[in-house]
N, CA, C and O atoms as a Tinker XYZ file with bonds, in Angstrom:
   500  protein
     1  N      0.819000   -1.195000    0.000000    73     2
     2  CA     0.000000    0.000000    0.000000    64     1     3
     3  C      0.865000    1.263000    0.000000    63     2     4     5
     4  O      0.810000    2.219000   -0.774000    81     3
     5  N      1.758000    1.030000    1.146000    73     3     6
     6  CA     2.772000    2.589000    1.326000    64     5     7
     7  C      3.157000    2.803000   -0.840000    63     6     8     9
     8  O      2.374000    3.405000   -1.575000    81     7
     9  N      4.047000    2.354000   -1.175000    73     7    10
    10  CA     4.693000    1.576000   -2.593000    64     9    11
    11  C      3.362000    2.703000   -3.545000    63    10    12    13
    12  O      3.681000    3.801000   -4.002000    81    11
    13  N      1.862000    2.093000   -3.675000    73    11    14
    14  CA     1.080000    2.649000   -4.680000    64    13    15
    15  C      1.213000    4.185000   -3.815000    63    14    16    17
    16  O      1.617000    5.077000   -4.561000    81    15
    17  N      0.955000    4.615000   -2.443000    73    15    18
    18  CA     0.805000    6.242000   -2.339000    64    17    19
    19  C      2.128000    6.851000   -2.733000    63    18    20    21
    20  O      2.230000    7.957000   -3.265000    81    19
    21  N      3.112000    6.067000   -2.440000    73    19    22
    22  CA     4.223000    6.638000   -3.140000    64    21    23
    23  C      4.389000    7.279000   -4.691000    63    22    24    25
    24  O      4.904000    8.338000   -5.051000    81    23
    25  N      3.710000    6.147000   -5.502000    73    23    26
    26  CA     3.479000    6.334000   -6.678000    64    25    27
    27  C      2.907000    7.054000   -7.241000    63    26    28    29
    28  O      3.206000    7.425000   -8.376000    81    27
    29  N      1.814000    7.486000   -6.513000    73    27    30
    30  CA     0.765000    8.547000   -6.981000    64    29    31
    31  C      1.126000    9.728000   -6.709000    63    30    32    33
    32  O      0.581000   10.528000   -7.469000    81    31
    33  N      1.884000   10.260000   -5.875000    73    31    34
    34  CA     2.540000   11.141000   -4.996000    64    33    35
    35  C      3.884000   11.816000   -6.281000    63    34    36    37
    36  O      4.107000   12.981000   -6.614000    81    35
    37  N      4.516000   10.584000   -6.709000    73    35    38
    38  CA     5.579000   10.877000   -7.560000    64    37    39
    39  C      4.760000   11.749000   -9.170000    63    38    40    41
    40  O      5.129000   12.756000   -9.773000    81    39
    41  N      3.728000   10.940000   -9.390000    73    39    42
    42  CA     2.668000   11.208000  -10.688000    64    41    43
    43  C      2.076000   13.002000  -10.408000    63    42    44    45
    44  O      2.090000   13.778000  -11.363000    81    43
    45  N      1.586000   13.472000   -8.999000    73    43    46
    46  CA     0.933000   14.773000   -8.830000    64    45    47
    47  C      2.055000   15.600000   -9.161000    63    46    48    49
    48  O      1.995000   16.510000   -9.988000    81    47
    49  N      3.317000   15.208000   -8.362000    73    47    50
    50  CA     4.050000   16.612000   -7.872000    64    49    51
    51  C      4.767000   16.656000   -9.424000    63    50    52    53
    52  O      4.824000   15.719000  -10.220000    81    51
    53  N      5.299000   18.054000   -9.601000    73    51    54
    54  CA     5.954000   18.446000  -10.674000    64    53    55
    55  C      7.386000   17.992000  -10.745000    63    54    56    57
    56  O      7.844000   17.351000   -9.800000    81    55
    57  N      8.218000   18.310000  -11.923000    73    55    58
    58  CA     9.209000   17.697000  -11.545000    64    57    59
    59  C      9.868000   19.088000  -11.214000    63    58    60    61
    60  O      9.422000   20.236000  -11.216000    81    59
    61  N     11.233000   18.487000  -10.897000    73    59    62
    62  CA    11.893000   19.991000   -9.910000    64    61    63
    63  C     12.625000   20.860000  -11.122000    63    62    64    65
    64  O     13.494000   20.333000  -11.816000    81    63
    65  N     12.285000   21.970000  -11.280000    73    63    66
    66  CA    13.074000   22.992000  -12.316000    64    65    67
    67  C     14.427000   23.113000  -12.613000    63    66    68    69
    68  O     14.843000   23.667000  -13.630000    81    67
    69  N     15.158000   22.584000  -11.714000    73    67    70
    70  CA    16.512000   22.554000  -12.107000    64    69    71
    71  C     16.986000   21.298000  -12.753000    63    70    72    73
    72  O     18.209000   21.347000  -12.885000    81    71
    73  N     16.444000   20.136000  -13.226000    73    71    74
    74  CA    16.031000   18.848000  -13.687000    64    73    75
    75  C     15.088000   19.521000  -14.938000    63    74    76    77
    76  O     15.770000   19.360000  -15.950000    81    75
    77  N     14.172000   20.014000  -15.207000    73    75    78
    78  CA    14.121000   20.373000  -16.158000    64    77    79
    79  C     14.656000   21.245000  -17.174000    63    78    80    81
    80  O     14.641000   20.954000  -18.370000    81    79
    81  N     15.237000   22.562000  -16.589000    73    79    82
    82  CA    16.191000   23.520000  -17.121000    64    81    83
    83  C     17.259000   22.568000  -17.546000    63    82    84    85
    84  O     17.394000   22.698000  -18.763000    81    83
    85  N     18.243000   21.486000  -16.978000    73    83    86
    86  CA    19.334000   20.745000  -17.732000    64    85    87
    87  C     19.062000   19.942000  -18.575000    63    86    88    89
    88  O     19.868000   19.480000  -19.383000    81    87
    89  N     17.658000   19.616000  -18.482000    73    87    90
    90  CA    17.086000   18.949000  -20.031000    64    89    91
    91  C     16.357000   20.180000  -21.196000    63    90    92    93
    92  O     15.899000   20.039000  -22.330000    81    91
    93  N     16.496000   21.279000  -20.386000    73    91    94
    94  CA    16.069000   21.538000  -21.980000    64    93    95
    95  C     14.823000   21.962000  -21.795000    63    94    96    97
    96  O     14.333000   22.815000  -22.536000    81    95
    97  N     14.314000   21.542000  -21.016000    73    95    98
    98  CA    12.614000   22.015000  -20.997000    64    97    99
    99  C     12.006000   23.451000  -20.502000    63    98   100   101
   100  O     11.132000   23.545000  -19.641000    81    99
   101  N     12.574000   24.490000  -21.144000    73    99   102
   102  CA    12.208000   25.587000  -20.626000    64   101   103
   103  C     10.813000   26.097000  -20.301000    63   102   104   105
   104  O     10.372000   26.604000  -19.270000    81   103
   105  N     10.293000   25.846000  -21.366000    73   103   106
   106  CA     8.928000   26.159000  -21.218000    64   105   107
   107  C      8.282000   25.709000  -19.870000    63   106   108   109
   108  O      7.425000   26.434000  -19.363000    81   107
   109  N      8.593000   24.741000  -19.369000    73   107   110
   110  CA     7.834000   23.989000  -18.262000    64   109   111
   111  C      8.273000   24.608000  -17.129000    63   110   112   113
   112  O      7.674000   24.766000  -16.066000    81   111
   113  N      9.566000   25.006000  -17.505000    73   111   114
   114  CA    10.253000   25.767000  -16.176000    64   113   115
   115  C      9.388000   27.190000  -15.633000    63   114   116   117
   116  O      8.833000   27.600000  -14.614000    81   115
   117  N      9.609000   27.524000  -16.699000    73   115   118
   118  CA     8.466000   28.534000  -16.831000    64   117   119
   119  C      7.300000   28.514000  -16.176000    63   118   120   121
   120  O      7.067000   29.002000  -15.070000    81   119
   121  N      6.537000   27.909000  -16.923000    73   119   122
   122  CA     5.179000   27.800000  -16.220000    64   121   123
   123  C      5.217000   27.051000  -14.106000    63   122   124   125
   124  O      4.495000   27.306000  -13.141000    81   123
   125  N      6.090000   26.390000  -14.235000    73   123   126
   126  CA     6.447000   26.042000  -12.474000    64   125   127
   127  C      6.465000   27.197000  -12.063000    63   126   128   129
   128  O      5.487000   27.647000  -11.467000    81   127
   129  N      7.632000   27.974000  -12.298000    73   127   130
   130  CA     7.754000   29.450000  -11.786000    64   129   131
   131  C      6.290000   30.387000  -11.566000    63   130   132   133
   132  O      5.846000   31.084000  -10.653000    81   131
   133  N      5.876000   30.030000  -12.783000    73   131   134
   134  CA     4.273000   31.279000  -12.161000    64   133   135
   135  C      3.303000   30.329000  -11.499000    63   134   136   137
   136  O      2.528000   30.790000  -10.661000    81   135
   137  N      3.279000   29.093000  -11.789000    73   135   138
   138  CA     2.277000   28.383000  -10.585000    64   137   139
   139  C      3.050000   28.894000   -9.235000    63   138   140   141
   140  O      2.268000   29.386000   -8.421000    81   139
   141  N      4.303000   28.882000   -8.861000    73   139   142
   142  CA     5.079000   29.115000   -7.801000    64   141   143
   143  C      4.306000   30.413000   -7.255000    63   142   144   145
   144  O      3.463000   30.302000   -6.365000    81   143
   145  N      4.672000   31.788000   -7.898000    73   143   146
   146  CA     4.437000   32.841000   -8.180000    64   145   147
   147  C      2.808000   33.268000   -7.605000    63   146   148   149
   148  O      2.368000   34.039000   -6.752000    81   147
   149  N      2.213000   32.287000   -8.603000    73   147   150
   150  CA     0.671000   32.777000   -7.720000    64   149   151
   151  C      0.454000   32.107000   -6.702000    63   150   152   153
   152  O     -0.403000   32.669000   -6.020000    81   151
   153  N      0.951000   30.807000   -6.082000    73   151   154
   154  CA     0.553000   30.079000   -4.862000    64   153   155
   155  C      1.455000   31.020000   -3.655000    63   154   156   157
   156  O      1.485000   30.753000   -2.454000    81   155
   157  N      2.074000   32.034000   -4.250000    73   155   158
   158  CA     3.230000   33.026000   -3.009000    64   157   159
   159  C      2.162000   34.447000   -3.260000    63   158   160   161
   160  O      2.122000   35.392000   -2.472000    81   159
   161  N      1.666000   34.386000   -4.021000    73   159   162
   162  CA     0.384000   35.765000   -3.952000    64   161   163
   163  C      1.219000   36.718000   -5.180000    63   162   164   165
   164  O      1.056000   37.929000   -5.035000    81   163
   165  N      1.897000   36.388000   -6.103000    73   163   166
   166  CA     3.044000   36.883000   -6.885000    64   165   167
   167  C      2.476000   37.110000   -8.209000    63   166   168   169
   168  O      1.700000   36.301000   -8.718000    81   167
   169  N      2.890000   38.323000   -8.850000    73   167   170
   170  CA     2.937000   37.864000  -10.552000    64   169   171
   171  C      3.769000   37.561000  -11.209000    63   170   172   173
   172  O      4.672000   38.045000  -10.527000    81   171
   173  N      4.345000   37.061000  -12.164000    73   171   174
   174  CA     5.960000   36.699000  -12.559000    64   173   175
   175  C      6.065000   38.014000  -14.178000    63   174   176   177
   176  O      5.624000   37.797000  -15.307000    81   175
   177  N      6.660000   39.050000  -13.771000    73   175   178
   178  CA     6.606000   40.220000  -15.056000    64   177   179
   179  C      7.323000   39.549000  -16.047000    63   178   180   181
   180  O      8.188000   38.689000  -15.882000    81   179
   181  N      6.658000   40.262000  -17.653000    73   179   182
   182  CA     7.065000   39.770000  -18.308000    64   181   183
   183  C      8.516000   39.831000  -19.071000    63   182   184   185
   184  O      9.029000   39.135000  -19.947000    81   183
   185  N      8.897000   40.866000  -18.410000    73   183   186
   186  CA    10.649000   40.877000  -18.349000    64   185   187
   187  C     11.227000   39.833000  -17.648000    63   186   188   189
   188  O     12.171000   39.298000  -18.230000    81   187
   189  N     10.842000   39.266000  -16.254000    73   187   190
   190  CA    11.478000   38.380000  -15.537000    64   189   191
   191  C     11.480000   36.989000  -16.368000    63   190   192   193
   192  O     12.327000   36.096000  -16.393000    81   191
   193  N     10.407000   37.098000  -16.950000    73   191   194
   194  CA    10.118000   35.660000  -17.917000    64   193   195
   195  C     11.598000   35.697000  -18.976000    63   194   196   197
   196  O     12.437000   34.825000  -19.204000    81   195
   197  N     11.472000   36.983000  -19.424000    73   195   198
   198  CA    12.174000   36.889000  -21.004000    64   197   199
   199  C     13.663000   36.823000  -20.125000    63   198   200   201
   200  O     14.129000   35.684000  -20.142000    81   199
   201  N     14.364000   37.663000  -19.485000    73   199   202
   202  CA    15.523000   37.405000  -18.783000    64   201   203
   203  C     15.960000   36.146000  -18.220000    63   202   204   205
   204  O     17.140000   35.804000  -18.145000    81   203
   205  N     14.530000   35.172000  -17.654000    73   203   206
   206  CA    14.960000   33.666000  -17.327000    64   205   207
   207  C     15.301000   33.101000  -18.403000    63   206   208   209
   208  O     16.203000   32.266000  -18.332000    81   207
   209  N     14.654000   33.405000  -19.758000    73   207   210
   210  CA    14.829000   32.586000  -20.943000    64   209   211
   211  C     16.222000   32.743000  -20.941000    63   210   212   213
   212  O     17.006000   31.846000  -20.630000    81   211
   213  N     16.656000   34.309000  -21.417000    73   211   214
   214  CA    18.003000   34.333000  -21.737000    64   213   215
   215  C     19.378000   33.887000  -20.382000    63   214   216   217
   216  O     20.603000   33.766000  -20.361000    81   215
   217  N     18.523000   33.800000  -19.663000    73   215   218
   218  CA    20.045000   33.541000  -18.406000    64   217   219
   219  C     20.164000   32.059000  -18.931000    63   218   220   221
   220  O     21.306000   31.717000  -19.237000    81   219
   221  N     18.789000   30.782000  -19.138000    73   219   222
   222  CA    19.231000   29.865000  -19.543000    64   221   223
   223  C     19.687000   29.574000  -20.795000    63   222   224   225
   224  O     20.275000   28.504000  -20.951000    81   223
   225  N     19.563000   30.168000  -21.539000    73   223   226
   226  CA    20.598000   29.443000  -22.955000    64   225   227
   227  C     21.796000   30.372000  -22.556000    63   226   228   229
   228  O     22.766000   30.040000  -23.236000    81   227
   229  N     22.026000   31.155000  -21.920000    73   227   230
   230  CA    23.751000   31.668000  -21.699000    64   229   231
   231  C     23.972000   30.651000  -20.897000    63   230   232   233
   232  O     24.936000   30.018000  -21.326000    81   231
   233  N     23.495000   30.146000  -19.837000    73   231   234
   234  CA    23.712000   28.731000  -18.656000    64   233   235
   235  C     24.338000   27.322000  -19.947000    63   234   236   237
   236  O     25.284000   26.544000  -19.815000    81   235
   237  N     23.243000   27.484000  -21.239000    73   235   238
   238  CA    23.304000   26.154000  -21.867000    64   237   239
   239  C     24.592000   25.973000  -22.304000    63   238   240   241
   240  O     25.466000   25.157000  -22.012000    81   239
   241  N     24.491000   27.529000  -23.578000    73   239   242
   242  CA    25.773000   27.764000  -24.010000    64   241   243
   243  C     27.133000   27.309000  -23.413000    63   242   244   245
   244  O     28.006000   26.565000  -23.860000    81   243
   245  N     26.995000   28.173000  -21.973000    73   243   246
   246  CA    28.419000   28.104000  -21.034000    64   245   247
   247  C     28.433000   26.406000  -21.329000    63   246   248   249
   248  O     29.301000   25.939000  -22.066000    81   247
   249  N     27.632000   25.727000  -20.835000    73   247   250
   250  CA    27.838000   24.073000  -20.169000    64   249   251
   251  C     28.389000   23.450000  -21.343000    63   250   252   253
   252  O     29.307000   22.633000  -21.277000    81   251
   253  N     27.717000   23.907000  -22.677000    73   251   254
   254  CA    27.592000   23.356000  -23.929000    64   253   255
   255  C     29.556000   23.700000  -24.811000    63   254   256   257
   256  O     30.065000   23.143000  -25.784000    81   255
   257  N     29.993000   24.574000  -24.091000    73   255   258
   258  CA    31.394000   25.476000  -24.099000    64   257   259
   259  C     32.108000   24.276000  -23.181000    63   258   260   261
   260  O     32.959000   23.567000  -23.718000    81   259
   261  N     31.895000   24.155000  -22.372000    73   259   262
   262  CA    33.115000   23.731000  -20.969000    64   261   263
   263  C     32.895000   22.268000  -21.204000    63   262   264   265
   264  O     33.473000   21.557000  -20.381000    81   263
   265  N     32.007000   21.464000  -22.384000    73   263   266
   266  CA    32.081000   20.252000  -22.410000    64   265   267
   267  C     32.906000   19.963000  -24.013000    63   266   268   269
   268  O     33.726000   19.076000  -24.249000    81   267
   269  N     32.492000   20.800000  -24.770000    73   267   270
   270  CA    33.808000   21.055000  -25.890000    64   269   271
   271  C     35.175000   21.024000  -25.340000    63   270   272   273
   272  O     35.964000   20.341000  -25.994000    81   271
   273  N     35.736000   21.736000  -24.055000    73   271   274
   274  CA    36.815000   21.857000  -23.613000    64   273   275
   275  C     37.372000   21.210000  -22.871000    63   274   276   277
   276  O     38.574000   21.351000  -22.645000    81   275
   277  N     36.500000   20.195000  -22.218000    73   275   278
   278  CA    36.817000   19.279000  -21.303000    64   277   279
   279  C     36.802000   19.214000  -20.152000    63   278   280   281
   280  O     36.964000   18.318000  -19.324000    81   279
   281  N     36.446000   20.970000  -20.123000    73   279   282
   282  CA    36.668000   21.457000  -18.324000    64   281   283
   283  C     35.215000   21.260000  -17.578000    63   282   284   285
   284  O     34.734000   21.903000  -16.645000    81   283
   285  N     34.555000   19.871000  -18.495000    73   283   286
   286  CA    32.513000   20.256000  -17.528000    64   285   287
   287  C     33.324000   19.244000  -15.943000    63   286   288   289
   288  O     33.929000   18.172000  -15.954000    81   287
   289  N     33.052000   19.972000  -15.016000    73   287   290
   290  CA    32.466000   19.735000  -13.866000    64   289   291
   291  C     32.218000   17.797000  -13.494000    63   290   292   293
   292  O     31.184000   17.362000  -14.002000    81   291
   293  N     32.695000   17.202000  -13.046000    73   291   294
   294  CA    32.682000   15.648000  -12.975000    64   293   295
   295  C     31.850000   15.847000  -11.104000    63   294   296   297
   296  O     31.941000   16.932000  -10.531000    81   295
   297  N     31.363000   15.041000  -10.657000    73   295   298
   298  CA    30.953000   14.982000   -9.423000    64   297   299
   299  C     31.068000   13.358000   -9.247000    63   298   300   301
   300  O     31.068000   12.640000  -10.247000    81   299
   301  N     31.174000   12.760000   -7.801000    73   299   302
   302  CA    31.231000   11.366000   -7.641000    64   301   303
   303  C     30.729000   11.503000   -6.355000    63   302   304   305
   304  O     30.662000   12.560000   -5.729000    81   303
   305  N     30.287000   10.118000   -5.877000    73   303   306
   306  CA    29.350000   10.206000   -4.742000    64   305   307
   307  C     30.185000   10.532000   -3.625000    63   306   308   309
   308  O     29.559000   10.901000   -2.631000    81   307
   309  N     32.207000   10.471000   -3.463000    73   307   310
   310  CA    32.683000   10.822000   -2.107000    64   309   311
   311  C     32.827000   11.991000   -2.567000    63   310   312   313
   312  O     34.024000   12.279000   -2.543000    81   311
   313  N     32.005000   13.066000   -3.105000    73   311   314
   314  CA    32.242000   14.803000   -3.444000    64   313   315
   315  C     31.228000   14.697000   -2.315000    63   314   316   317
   316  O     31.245000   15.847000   -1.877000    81   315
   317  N     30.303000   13.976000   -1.533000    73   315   318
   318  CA    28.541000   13.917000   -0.309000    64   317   319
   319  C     29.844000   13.897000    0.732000    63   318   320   321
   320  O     29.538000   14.234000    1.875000    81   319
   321  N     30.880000   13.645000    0.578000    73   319   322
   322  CA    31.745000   13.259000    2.165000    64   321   323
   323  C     32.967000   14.249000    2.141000    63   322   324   325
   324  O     33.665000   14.279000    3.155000    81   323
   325  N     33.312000   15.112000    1.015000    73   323   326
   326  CA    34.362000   15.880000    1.500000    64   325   327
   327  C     34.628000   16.929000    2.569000    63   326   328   329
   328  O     35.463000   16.936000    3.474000    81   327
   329  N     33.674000   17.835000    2.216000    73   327   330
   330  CA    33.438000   18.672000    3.292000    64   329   331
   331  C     33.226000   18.222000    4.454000    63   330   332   333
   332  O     33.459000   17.016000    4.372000    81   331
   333  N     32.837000   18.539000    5.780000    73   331   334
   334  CA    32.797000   18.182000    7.196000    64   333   335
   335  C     31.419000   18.423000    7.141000    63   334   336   337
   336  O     30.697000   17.455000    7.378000    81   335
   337  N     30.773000   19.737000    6.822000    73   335   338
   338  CA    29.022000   19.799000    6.972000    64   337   339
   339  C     28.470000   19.130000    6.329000    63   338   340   341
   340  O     27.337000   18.787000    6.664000    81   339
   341  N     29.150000   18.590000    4.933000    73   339   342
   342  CA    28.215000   18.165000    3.852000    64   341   343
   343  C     28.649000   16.797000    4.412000    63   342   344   345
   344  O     27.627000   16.445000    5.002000    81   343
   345  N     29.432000   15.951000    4.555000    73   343   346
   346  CA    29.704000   15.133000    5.325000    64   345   347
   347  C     28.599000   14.525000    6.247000    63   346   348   349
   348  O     27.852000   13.573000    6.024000    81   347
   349  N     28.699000   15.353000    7.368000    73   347   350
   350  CA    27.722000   15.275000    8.142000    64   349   351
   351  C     26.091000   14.511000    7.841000    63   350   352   353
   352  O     25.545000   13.507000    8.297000    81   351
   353  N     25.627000   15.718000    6.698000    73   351   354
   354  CA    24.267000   16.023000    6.309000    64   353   355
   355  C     23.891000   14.641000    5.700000    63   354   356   357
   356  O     22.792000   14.111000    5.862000    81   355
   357  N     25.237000   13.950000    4.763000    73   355   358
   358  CA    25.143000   12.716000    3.696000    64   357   359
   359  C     24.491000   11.971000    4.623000    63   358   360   361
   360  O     23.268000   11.833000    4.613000    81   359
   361  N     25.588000   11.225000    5.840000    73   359   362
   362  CA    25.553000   10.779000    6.440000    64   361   363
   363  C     23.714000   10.560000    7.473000    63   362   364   365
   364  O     23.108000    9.519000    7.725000    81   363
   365  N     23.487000   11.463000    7.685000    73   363   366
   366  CA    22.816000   11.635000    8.477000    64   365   367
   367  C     21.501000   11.344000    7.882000    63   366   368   369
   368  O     20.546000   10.771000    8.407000    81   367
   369  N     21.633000   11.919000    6.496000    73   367   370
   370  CA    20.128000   11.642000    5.537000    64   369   371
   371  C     20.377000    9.694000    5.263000    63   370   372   373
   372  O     19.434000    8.903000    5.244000    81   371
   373  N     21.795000    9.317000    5.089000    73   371   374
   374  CA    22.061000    7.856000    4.404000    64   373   375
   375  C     21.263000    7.182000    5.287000    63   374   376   377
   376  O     20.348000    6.435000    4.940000    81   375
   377  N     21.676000    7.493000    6.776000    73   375   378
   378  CA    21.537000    6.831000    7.946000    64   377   379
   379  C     19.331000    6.533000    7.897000    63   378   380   381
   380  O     18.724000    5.481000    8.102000    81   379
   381  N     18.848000    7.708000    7.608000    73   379   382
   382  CA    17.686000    7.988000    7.794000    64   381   383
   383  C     17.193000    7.328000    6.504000    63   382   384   385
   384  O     16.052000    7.007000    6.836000    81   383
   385  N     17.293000    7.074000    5.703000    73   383   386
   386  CA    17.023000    6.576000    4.381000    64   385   387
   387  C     16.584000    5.171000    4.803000    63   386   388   389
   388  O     15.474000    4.644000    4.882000    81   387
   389  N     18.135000    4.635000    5.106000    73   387   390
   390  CA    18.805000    3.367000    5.738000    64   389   391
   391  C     17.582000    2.629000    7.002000    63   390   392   393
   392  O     17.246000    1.458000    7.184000    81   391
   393  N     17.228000    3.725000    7.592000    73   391   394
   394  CA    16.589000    2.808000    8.224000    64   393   395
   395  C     14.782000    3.122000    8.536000    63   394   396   397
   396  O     14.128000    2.874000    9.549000    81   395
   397  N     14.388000    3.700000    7.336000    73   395   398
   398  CA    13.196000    3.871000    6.688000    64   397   399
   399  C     12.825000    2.608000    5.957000    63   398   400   401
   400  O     11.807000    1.920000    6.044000    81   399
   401  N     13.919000    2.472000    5.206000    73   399   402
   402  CA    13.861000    1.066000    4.031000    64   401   403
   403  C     14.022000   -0.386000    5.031000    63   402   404   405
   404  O     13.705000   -1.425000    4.452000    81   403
   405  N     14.432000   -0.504000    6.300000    73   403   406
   406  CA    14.504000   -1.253000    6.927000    64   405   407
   407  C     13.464000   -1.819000    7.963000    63   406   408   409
   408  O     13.297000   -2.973000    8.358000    81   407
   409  N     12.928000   -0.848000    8.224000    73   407   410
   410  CA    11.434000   -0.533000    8.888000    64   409   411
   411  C     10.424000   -1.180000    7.816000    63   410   412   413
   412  O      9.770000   -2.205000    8.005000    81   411
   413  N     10.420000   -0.220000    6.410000    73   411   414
   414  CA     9.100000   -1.098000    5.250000    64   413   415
   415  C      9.190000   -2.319000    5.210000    63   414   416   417
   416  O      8.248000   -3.099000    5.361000    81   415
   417  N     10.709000   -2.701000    4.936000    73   415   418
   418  CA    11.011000   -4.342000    4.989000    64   417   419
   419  C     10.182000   -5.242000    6.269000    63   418   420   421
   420  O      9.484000   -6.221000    6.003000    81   419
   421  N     10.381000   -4.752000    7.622000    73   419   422
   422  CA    10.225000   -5.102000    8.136000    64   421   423
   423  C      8.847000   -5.630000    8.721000    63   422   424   425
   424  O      8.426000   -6.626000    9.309000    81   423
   425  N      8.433000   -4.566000    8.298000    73   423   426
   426  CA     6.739000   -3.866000    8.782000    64   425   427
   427  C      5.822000   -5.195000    7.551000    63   426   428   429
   428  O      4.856000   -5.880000    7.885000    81   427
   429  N      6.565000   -5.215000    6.047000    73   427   430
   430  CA     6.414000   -5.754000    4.976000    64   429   431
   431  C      6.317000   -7.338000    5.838000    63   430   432   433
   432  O      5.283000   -7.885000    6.222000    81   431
   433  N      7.430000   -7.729000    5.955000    73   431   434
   434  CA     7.792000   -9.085000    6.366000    64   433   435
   435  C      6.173000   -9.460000    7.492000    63   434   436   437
   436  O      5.300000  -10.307000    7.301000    81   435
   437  N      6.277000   -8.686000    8.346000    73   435   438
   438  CA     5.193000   -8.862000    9.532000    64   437   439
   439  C      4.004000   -8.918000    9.356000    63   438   440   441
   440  O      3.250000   -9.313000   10.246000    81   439
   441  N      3.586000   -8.538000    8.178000    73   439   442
   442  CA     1.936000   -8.292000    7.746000    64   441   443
   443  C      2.063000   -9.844000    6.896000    63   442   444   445
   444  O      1.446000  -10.880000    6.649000    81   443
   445  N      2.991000   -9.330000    6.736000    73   443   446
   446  CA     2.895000  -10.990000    5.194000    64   445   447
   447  C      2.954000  -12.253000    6.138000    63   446   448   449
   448  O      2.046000  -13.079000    6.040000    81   447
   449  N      4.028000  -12.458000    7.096000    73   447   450
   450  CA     3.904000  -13.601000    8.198000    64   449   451
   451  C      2.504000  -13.413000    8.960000    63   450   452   453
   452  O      2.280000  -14.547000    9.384000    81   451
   453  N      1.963000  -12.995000    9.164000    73   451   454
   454  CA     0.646000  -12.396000    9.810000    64   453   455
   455  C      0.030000  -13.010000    9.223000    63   454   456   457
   456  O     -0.411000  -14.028000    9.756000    81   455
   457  N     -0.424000  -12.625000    7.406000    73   455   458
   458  CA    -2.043000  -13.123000    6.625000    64   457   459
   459  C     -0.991000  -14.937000    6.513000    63   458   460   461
   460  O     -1.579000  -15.992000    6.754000    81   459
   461  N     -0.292000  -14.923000    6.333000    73   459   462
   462  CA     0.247000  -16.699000    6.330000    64   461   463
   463  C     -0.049000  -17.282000    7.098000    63   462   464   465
   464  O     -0.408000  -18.411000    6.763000    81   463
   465  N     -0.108000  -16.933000    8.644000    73   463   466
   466  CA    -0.397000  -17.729000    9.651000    64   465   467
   467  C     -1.814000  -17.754000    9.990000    63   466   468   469
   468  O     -2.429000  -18.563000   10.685000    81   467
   469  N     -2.377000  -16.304000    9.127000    73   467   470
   470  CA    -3.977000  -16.462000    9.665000    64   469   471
   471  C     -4.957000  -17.535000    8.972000    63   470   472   473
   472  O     -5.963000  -18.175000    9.282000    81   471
   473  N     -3.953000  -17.348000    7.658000    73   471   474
   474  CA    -4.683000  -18.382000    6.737000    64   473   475
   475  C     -4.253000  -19.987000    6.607000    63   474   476   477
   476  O     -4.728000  -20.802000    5.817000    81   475
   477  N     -3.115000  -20.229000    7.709000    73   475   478
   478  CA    -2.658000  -21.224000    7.964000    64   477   479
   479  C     -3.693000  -21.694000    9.333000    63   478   480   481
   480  O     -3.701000  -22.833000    9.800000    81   479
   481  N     -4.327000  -20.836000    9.711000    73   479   482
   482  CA    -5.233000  -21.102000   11.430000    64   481   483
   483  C     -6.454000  -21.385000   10.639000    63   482   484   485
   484  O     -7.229000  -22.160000   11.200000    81   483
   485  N     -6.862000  -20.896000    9.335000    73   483   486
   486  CA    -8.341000  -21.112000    8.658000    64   485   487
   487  C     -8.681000  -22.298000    8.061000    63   486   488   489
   488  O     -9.681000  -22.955000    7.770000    81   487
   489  N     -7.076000  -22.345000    7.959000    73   487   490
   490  CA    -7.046000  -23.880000    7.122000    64   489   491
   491  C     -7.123000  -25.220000    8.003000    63   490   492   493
   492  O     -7.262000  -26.300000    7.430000    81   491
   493  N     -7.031000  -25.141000    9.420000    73   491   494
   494  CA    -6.703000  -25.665000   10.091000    64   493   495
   495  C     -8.297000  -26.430000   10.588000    63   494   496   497
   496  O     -8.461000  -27.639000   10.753000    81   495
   497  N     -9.627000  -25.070000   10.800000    73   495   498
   498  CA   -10.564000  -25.148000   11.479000    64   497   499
   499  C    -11.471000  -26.223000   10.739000    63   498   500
   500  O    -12.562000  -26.541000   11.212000    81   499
């Protein structure tokens, strides 16, 4: 059950704008921004629109430049452990992740041994 609200949950919410801006999807970015905009009591002017356009294709350009050159930016998962805060934070979310997924398992396992044995007591009568 948790698994399908999860699912449906993933299907409502939008996806996050900075995930869409690196694909390309401006338009959508866009429109997030003024749903944003009016759920904050906001209007989004239509200069701010045209200036987001252009900050992202100078953003594209640049990325689209520094991967011609070789110099794009590499990240690896011990870049979550270098720092001491960010360190920390990895850790602390891994830990919490870690034992969320251990709990469903668990909680999973207990319901399922549960209807087995109930229907092992039905079978019995």
């Amino acid at each position: 059950m948790k698994y399908f609200i999860f699912e449906q949950l993933v299907r409502v919410f939008p996806e996050s704008p900075d995930w869409l801006k690196e694909k390309g999807r401006y338009e959508e970015v866009g429109r997030i921004f003024e749903v944003i905009a009016q759920a904050n009591g906001r209007e989004l002017t239509p200069e701010y629109i045209i200036n987001m356009k252009r900050r992202f294709r100078i953003e594209k350009s640049m990325q689209e430049e520094r991967k011609r050159n070789g110099t794009e930016t590499r990240y690896s998962v011990w870049d979550l452990f270098r720092g001491s805060n960010t360190c920390k934070k990895s850790t602390a979310i891994i830990f919490i992740c870690g034992e969320n997924y251990n709990n469903s398992i668990y909680d999973d396992g207990v319901v399922l041994s549960a209807t087995c044995e109930r229907e092992r007591c039905a079978k019995r009568v």
